[in-house]
C-alpha positions as CSV (number, residue, x, y, z in Angstrom):
1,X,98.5,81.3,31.4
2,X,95.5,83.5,31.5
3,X,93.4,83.7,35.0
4,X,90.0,82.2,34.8
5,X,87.5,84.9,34.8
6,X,85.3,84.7,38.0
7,X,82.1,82.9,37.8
8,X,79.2,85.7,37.2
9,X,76.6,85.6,40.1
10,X,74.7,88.6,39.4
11,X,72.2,88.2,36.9
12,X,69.9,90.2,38.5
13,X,72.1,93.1,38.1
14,X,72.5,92.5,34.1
15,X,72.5,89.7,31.4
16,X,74.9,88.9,29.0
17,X,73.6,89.6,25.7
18,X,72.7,86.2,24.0
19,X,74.6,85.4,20.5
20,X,71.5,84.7,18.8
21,X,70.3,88.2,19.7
22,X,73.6,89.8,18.9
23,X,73.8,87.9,15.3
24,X,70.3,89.4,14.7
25,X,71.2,92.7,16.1
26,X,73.9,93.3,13.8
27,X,71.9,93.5,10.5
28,X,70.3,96.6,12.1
29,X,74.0,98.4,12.5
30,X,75.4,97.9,9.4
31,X,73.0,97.0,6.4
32,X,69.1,97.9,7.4
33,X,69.7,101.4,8.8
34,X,66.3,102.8,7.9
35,X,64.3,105.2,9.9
36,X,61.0,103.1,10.5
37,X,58.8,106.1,9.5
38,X,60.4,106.4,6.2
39,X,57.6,105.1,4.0
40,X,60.8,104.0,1.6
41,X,62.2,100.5,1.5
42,X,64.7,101.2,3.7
43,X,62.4,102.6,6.1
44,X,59.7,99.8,5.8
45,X,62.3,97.3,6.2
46,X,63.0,98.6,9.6
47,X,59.4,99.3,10.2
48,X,58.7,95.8,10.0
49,X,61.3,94.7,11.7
50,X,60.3,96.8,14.9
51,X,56.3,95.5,14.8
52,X,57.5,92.1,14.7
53,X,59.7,92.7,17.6
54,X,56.5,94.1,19.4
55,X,54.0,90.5,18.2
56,X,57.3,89.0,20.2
57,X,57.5,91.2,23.2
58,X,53.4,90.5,23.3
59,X,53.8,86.5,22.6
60,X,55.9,86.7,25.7
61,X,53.6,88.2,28.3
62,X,50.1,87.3,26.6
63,X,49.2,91.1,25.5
64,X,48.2,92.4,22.2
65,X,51.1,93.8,20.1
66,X,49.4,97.3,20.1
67,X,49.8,97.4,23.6
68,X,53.5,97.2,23.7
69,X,55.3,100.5,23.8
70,X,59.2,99.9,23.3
71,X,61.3,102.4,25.7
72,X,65.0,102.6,26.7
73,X,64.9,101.2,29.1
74,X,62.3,100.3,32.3
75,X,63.3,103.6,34.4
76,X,61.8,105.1,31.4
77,X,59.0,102.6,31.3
78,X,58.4,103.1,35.2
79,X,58.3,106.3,34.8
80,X,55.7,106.7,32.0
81,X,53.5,104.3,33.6
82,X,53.5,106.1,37.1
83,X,54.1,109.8,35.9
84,X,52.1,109.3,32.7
85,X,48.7,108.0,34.9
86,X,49.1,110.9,37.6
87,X,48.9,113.3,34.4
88,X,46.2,112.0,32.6
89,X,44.0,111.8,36.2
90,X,45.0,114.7,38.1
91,X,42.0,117.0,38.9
92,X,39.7,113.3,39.4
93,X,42.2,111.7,41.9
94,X,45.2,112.9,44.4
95,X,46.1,109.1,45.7
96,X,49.1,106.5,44.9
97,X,50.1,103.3,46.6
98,X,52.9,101.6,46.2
99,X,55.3,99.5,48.0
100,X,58.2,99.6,50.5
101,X,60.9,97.7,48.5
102,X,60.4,99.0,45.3
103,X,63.0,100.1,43.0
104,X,64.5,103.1,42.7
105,X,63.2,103.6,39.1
106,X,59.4,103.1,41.1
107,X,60.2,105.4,44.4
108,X,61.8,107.9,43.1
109,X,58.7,108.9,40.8
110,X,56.0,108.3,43.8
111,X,58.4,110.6,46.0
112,X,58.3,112.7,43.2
113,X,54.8,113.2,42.4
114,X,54.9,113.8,46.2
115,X,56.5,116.6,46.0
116,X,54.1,117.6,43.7
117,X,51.4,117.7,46.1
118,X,50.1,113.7,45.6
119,X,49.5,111.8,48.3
120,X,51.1,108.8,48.4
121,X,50.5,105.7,50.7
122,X,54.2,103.0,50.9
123,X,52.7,99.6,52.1
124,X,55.2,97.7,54.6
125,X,56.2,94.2,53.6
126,X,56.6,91.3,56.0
127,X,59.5,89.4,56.8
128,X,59.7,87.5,53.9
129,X,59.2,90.6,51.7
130,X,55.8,90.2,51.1
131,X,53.2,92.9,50.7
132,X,49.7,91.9,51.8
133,X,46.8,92.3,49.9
134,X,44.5,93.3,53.0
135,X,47.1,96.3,53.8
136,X,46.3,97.0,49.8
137,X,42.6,97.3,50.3
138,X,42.9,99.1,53.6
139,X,44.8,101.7,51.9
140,X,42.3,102.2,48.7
141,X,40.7,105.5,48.6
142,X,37.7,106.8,46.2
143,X,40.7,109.0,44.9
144,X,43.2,106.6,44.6
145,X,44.5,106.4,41.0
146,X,47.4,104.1,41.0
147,X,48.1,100.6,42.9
148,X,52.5,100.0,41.9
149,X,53.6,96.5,43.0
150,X,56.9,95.0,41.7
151,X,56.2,91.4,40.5
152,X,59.5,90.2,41.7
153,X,62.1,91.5,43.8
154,X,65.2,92.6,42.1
155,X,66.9,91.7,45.8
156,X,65.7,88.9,47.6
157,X,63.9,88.0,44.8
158,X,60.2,87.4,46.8
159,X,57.3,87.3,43.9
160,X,54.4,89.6,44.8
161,X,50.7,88.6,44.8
162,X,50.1,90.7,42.0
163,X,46.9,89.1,41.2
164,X,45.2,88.7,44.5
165,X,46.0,92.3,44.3
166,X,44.5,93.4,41.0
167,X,41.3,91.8,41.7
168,X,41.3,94.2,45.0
169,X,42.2,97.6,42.3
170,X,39.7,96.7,39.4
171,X,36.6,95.9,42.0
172,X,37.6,99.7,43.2
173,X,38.5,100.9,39.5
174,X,41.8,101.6,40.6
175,X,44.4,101.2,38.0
176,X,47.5,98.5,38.5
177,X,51.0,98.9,37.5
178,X,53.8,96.1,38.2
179,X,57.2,96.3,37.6
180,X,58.4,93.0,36.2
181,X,61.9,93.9,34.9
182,X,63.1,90.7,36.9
183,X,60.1,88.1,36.0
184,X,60.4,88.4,32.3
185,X,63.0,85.3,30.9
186,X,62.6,83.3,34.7
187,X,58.8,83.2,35.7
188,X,55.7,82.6,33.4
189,X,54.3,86.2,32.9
190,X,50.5,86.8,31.4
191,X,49.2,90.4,31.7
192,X,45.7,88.8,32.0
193,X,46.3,86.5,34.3
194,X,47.9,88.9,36.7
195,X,45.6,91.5,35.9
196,X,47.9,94.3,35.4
197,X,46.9,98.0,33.6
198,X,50.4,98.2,33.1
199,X,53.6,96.3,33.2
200,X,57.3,97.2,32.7
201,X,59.7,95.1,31.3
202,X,64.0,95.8,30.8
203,X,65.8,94.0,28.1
204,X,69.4,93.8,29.8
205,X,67.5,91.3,32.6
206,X,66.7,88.8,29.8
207,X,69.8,88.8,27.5
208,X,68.4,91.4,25.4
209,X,70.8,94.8,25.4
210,X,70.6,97.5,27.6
211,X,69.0,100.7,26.5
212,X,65.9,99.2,25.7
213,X,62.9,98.0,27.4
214,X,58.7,97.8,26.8
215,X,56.0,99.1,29.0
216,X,52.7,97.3,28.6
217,X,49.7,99.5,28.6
218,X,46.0,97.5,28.4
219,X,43.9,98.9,25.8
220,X,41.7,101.6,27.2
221,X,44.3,103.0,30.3
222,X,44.5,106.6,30.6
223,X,48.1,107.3,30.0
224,X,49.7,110.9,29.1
225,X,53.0,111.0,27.5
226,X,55.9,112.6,29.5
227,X,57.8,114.2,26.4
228,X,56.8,116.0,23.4
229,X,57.1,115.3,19.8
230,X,56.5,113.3,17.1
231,X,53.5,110.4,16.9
232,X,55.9,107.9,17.3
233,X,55.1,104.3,19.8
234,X,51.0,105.4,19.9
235,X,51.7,108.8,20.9
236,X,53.4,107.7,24.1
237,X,56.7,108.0,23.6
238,X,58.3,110.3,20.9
239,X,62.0,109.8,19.4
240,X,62.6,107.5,16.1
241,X,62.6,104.1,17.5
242,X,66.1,102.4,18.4
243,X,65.8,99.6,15.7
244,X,68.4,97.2,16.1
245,X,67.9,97.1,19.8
246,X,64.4,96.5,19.8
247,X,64.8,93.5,17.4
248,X,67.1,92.3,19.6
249,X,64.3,92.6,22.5
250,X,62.1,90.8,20.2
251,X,64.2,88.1,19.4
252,X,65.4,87.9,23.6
253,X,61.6,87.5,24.0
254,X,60.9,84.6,21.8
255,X,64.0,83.2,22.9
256,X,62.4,83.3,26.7
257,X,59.5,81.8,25.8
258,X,60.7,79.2,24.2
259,X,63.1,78.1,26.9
260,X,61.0,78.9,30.0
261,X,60.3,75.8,31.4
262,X,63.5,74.1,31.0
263,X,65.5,77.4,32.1
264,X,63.3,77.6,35.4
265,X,64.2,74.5,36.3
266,X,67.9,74.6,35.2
267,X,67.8,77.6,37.2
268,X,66.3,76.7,40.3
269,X,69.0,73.7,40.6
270,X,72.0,76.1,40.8
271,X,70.4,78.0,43.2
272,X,69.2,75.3,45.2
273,X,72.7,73.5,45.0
274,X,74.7,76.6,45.8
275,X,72.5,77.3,48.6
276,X,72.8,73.8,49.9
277,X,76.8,73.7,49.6
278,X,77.0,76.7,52.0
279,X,74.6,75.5,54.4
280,X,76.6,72.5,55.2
281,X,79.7,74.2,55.1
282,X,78.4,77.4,57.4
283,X,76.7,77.5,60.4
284,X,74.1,80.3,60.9
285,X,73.8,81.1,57.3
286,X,70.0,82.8,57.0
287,X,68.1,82.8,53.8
288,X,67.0,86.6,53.1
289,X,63.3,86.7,51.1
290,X,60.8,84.1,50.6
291,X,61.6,80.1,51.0
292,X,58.9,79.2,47.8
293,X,57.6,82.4,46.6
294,X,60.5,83.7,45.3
295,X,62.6,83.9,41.6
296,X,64.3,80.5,40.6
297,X,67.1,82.3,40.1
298,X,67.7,84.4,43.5
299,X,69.8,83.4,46.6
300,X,70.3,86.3,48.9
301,X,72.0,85.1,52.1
302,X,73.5,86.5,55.5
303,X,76.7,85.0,56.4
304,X,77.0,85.3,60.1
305,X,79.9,87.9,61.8
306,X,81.2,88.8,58.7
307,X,80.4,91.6,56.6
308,X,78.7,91.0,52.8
309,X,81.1,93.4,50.9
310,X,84.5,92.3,52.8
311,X,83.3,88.6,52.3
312,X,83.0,89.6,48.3
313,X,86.0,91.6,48.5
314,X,87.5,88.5,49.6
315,X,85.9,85.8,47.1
316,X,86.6,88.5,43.8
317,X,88.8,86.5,42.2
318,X,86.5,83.7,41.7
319,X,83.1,85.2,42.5
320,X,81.6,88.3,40.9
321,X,78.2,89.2,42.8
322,X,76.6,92.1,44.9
323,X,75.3,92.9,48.1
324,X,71.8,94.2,46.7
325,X,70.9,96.1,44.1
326,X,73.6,97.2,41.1
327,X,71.8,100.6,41.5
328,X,73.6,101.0,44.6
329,X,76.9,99.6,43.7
330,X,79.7,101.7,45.7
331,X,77.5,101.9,48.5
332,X,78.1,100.1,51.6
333,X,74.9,101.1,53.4
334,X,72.4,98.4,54.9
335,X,69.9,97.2,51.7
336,X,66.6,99.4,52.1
337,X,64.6,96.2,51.2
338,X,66.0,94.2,54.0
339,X,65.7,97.3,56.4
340,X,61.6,97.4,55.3
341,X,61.9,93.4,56.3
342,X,62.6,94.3,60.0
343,X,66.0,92.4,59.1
344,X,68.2,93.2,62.1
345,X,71.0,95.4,61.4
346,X,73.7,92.3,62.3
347,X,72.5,90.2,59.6
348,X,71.5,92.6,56.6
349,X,75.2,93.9,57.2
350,X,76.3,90.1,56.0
351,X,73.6,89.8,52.8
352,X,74.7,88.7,49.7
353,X,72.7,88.6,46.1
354,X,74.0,85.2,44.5
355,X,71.9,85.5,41.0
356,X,72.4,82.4,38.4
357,X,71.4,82.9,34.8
358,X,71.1,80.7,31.6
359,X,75.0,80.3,31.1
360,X,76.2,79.2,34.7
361,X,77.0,75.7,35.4
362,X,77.4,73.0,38.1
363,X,81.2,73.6,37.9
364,X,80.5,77.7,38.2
365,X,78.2,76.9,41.4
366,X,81.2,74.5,43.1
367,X,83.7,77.0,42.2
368,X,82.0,79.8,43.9
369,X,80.5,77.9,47.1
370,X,84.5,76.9,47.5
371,X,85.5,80.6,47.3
372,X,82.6,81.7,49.4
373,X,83.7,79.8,52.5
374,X,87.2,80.2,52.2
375,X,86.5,83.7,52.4
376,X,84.0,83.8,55.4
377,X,86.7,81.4,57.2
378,X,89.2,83.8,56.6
379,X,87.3,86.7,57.8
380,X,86.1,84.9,60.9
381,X,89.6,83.7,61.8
């Protein structure tokens, strides 16, 4: 007999891709191969296909469809937003903000554009996470160009007050970029509402492929594109557009907003019940991130006296998760978002990311909770 795969606990690192989105997907490869700027059948078949994609990707977090640029992915999306802004207002401005937990696909351009002679301002979190909005305004500047807060946490999963926030950058008229790759598919999202300039968003986080992803920009944001070429996605992104993925982002993101509400909930029950079957089973377990303002979907947790990657290493066979971020897979080192918590170096060494998604079950949670304490009472003995 075949093993039984182990249950998947790390949604937050990727999705699976969802059949319907496959089945529509595969059209694309084989029989509608146009180039979308053929003005040909072929090529207004695919056209079509793509701008209903972007109504979708719109529908889902309450823009217009002409403000949806479709990327490959949201390092590309972060990028354009953070680079593209400090290029179309350098000369006017020579400030950035952004946070200490961001992801690498955020840092790595600010410490860039550093290098480059910006000045750039990373805002400490507390405890939980959490960035305050009062450290935001103390750190606005008459030259300040760019506010970038993620929306949610691709770690601990703690949800950003990314509108208390953009009220404090548009009374300054400072622009606001968020980075909600994990929000889209879990959490409601509305662009107006949260009162972002500009919003990324990854397809492989809501069972869309990978390779593609959108970057919201509001109508009116000075924006310069980072690469040169044709006219293609408003100017802002050149390269014939990758059709069959992109209509299998649109058809993830009506798939999302049709199943929100009973997904959140669906999710926040297997987190809630996994988290509650270790508790009574481990003493000294510590919940890493926010209690309530947090993703339903996100359970990062310190075992005590053990270390997170030898109590994984231990539980493989039935439990496939991470110790942070899949960006840092290989790496053993403590998480950089739990080191800009002020978590002690003890019990960030015994964090785990336990991430539930739209296909894991009551069974999947009991499964893994057994395997999980087996593991740390292994280790401890």
């Amino acid at each position: 007999m075949m093993e039984a795969k182990p249950v998947y606990l790390d949604y937050n690192a990727t999705t699976p891709v969802a059949p319907e989105v496959a089945d529509a997907i595969e059209p694309y490869l084989r029989e509608h191969f146009g180039n979308p700027s053929s003005s040909h059948v072929y090529g207004q078949r695919a056209k079509q296909a793509v701008e209903q994609a972007r109504r979708e990707v719109s529908a889902l977090i309450g823009a217009r469809a002409e403000e949806v640029v479709f990327t490959g992915c949201a390092t590309e999306a972060n990028n354009l937003a953070i680079q593209g802004v400090a290029r179309a207002l350098a000369g006017n401005k020579k400030h950035l903000i952004t946070s200490a937990v961001e992801h690498p696909s955020v840092m790595q351009p600010f410490l860039k554009l550093r290098n480059e002679g910006w000045e750039v301002t990373m805002l400490p979190v507390d405890r939980h996470g959490r960035v305050s909005p009062v450290a935001v305004e103390r750190a606005m500047r008459p030259d300040t160009a760019l506010i970038s807060v993620m929306h949610a946490n691709n770690e601990v999963g703690t949800i950003q007050p990314i509108a208390d926030i953009a009220r404090l950058a548009r009374s300054k008229g400072i622009l606001l970029h968020t980075d909600a790759a994990q929000s889209a598919g879990k959490i409601p999202l509305n662009v107006h509402q949260l009162g972002a300039d500009l919003l990324t968003l990854a397809g492989h986080k809501f069972y869309a492929p990978k390779g593609v992803g959108a970057l919201y920009v509001r109508t009116g944001t000075p924006l310069s594109p980072l690469q040169a070429g044709a006219g293609h996605e408003h100017g802002l992104r050149p390269g014939t557009e990758n059709v069959p993925f992109i209509v299998g982002l649109g058809v993830a993101a009506r798939l999302a907003r049709k199943r929100l509400p009973k997904l959140q909930a669906h999710l926040t029950g297997l987190r809630d019940q996994l988290h509650a079957r270790l508790q009574a089973e481990i003493p000294g377990l510590v919940l890493n991130g926010h209690n309530e303002a947090r993703l339903p979907n996100t359970l990062n947790i310190s075992f005590p006296d053990v270390s997170g990657y030898e109590l994984l290493a231990g539980a493989a066979q039935d439990v496939a998760a991470s110790t942070g971020s899949a960006c840092h897979s290989g790496e053993h080192a403590v998480s950089g978002v739990l080191g800009a918590m002020e978590t002690s170096a003890l019990r960030a060494a015994g964090a785990v990311r336990l991430s539930v998604g739209m296909y894991t079950t009551p069974a999947d949670i009991e499964r893994a909770a057994r395997s999980l304490i087996a593991a740390w009472r292994q280790l401890r003995a």
